[in-house]
N, C-alpha and C positions, 0 to 999 in steps of 0.2 A: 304957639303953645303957651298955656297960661303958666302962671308962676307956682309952685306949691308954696305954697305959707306951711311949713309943717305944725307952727304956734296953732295955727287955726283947729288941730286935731286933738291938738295936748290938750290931757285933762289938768289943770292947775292944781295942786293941794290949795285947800280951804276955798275953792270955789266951789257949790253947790254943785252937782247933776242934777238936770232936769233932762232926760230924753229926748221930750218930745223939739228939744230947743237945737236939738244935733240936727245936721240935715242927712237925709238917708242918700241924697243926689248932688252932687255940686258941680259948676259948671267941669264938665273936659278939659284936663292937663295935655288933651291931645289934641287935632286936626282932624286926622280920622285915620280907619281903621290900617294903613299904611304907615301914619305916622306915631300911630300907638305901637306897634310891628317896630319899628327904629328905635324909638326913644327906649322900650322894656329892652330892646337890645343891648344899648348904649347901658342903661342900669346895671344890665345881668356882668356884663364886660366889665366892669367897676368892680363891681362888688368879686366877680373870680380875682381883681386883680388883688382887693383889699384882705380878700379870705385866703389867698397864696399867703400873704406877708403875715396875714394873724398866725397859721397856721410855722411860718417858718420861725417868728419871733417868737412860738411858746408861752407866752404868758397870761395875754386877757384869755379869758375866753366869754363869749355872745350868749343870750338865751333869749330868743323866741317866743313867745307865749302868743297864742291865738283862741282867741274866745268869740263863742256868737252865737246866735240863733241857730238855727237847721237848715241849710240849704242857702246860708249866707256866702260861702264859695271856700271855706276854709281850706280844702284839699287842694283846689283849684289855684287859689292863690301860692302854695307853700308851691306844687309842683311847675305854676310859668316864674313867680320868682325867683325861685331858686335851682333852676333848671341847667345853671352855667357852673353849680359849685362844686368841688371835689369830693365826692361821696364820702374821703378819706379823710376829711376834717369835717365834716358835719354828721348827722345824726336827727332822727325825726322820731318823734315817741306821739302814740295817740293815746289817751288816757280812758277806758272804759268804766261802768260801773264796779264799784268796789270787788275784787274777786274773794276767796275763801282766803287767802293768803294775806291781802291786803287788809282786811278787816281786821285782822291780827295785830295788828299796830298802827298805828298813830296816825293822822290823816296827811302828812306831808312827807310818810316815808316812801312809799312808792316814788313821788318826785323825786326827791336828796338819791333815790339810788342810780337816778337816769339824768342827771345833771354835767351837764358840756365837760368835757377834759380841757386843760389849759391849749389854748391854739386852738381849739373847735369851735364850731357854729351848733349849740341844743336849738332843737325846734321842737315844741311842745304844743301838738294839736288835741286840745283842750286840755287840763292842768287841774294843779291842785286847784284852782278856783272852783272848780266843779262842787268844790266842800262846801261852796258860801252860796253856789248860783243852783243848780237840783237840788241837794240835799236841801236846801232853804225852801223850795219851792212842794219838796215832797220829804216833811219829816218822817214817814215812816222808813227811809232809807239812814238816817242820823242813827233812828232808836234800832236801829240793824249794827251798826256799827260797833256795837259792842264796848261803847263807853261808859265809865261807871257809876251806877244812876245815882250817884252825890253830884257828878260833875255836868249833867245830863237837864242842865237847866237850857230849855229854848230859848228862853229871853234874853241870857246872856252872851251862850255859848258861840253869836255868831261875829260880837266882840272880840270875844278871846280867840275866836281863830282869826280875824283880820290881826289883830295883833302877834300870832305866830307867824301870819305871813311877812308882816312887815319886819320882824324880828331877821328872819331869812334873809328874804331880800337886802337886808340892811346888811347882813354877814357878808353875802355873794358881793355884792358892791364892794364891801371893805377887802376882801379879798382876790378881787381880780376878773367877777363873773358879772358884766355889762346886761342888765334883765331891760328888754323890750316888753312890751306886752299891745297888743291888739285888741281891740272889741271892732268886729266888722259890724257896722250897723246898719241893717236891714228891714226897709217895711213889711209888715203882714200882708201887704197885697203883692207884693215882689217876691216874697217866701211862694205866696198860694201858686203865682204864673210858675214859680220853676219846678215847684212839684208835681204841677200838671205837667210840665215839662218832660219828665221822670215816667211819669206813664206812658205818652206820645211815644218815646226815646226806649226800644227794646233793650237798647244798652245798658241804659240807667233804670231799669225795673226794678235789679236788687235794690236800690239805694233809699227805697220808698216800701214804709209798714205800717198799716195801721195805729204803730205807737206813735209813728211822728205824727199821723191827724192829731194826737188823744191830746197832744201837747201843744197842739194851738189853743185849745180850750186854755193853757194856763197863760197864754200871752203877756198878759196885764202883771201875774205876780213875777216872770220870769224880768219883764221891766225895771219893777222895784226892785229886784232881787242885785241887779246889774248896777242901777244906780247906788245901793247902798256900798256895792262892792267897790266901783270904779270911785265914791267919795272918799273910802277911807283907805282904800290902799295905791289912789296913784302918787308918788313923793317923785323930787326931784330925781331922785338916782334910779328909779324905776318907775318909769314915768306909762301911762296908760294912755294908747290915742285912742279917738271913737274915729272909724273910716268909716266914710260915707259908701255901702255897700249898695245899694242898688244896679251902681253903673262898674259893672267887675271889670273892666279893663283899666277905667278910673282908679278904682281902686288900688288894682296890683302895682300903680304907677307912683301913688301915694304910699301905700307900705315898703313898696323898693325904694321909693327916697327917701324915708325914714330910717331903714336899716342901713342903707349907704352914710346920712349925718351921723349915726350911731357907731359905723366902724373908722369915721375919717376922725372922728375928734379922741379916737384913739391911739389917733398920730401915731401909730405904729409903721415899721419898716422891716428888710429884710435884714438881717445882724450884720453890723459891720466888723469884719475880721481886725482884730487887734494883734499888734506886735509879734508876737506868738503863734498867732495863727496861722499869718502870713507866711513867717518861717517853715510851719506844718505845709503849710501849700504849696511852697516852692520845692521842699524836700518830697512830697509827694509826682511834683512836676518832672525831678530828678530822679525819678523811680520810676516813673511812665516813656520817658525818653531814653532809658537805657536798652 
């Protein structure tokens, strides 16, 4: 098995994005298909044991973000990695186009209402970013949003919202809420094979509409759109990887060691009973044995 560098996925603050410089393929963290089968094991085990102790220590709590292309494997990854966790401390939110409710306010309230409880795991299949990544790509969804046209400048406004992101996330850190974030990255001909896929597959029919063709046409801005994002909002305490998605088993094996560094250098445990408590226990012991 090779080694994961997880440095190799981090995005750096003040290093450039350039895409095309990410690799969409990297060699196998696995053996083969046996030993990809053990190892996501071996992760999934860790992490129930790491998300037991988050969970019973109450305090940090995790948040997820997964962002990508269309058929990058976002669902697929959220449900084999995290396949071992306790439904009772996590949570999985997918973020759709703006509804009638959410247009009603402000572009990061829908998130702040769905954000992790202390001692849970948020998982956010696709997120507020969505404000900076389509809405950027298709203004006529911005000028729907119902902001008011003093503040409704395109040139700026996609500053000022990296800058309320980073505001947030800067909060959630200072406060106890550990933010991952993902960008699966995925070639245009890796997208087209799974789509076709999707037809082949009577199963996966629904998962395939003519809107997602319409949006390969925008390939190229959705790019720019990603790199301006992933520039100015990855910082050290909420740090953005680009996983090399082509090869999904690879993948899931890279974001599962990510999320494991992420809950171990949390050094959390399960509460050690103090003085008092102890008492509690023993009197409880003495109340069970009579």
């Amino acid at each position: 098995m090779a080694a994961i560098d997880l440095k190799t996925f981090r995005v750096r603050p003040g290093h450039p994005v350039d895409l095309g410089k990410f690799p969409v393929r990297v060699a196998p963290v696995y053996a083969s298909k046996e030993d990809y089968h053990m190892l996501l094991e071996r992760h999934i085990a860790e992490l129930t044991l790491l998300q037991s102790k988050l969970y019973a220590s109450n305090s940090y709590s995790v948040l997820l973000i997964f962002q990508a292309m269309d058929a990058a494997g976002k669902d697929s990854m959220i449900k084999h990695v995290m396949s071992g966790v306790n439904p009772q401390g996590c949570q999985v939110f997918s973020f759709q186009h703006p509804g009638p409710e959410e247009v009603e306010h402000d572009f990061l309230w829908q998130a702040i209402r769905r954000l992790p409880e202390r001692g849970h795991i948020g998982i956010f299949n696709r997120s507020y970013y969505e404000e900076v990544l389509i809405v950027r790509v298709h203004p006529e969804i911005l000028r729907a949003e119902r902001v008011p046209h003093e503040l409704l400048d395109e040139a700026a406004i996609w500053e000022h919202r990296f800058r309320s992101i980073l505001d947030l996330e800067r909060h959630l850190h200072h406060n106890g809420t550990r933010v991952v974030k993902f960008f699966l990255h995925i070639s245009k001909e890796e997208q087209r094979k799974r789509l076709l896929r999707r037809i082949d597959d009577p199963d996966k029919n629904w998962k395939l509409s003519m809107a997602d063709i319409e949006e390969r046409k925008f390939w190229e801005p959705y790019v720019r759109a990603y790199e301006a994002c992933l520039n100015a909002t990855s910082t050290e305490h909420a740090p953005w990887y680009v996983v090399p998605a082509d090869d999904k088993p690879n993948a899931q094996l890279i974001v599962s060691e990510i999320i494991l560094d992420a809950l171990r250098n949390l050094k959390i445990d399960y509460p050690k009973p103090d003085a008092e408590r102890r008492r509690e226990l023993q009197a409880i012991r003495k109340r069970l044995s009579e």
